[in-house]
N, C-alpha and C positions, 0 to 999 in steps of 0.2 A: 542437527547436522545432516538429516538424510536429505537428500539432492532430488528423489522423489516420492512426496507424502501421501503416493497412490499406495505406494508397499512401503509398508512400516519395515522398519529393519528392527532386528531383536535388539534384545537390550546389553547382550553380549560383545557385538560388534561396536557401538557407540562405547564400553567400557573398554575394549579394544583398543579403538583410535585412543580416545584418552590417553590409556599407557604408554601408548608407543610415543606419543607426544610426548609428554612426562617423559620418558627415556630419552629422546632427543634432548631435550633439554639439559637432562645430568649426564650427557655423552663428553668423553673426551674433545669431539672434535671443538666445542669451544675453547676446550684449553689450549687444543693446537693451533687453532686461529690466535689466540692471544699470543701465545709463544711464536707461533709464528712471524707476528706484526711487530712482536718486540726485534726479535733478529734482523730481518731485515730494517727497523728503525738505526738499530744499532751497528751492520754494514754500513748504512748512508751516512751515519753518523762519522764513522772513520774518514769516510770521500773526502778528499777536497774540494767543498761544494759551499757558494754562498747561497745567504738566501733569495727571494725573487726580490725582495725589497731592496737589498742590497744590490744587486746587482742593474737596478733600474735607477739606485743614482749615483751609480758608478757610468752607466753611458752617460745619465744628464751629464756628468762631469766631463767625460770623453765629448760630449759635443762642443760643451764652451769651451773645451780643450781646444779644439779643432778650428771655433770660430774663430776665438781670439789669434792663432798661430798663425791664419789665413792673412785675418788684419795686422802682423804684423808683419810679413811678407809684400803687404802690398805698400806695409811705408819703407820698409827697407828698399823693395825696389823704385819707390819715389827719391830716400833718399842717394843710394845710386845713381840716380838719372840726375838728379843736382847736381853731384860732387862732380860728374862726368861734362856736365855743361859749363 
């Protein structure tokens, strides 16, 4: 791990780093990351929120909603224009 092998670093320093890595490791902040990600999973969880899937064929469905309503608009107003004639 020494960055330059012109000057040797002692052998203290490389035990060093080690530990302090090693201690990062068995640090709480992992658990408060998990803890963390679980809270907020479980915030969103309460939302009233669908999912992206869900909610992409809920437009499909609002579009054929929309087409179909169009076409029958344009026979209602056809048959309007009949009854009227």
């Amino acid at each position: 791990m020494n960055p330059n092998p012109k000057f040797p670093t002692p052998p203290f320093f490389d035990d060093l780093v080690n530990k302090l890595g090693d201690a990062l490791k068995q640090s709480p902040a992992k658990d408060i990351e998990q803890n963390l990600k679980a809270g907020v999973t479980s915030m969103l969880g309460k939302l009233d929120m669908v999912s992206r899937e869900e909610f992409d064929v809920q437009t499909e469905v609002l579009a054929r909603t929309r087409e179909k309503l169009a076409q029958l608009d344009t026979r209602l107003a056809a048959l309007e224009k009949q009854r009227a004639e």
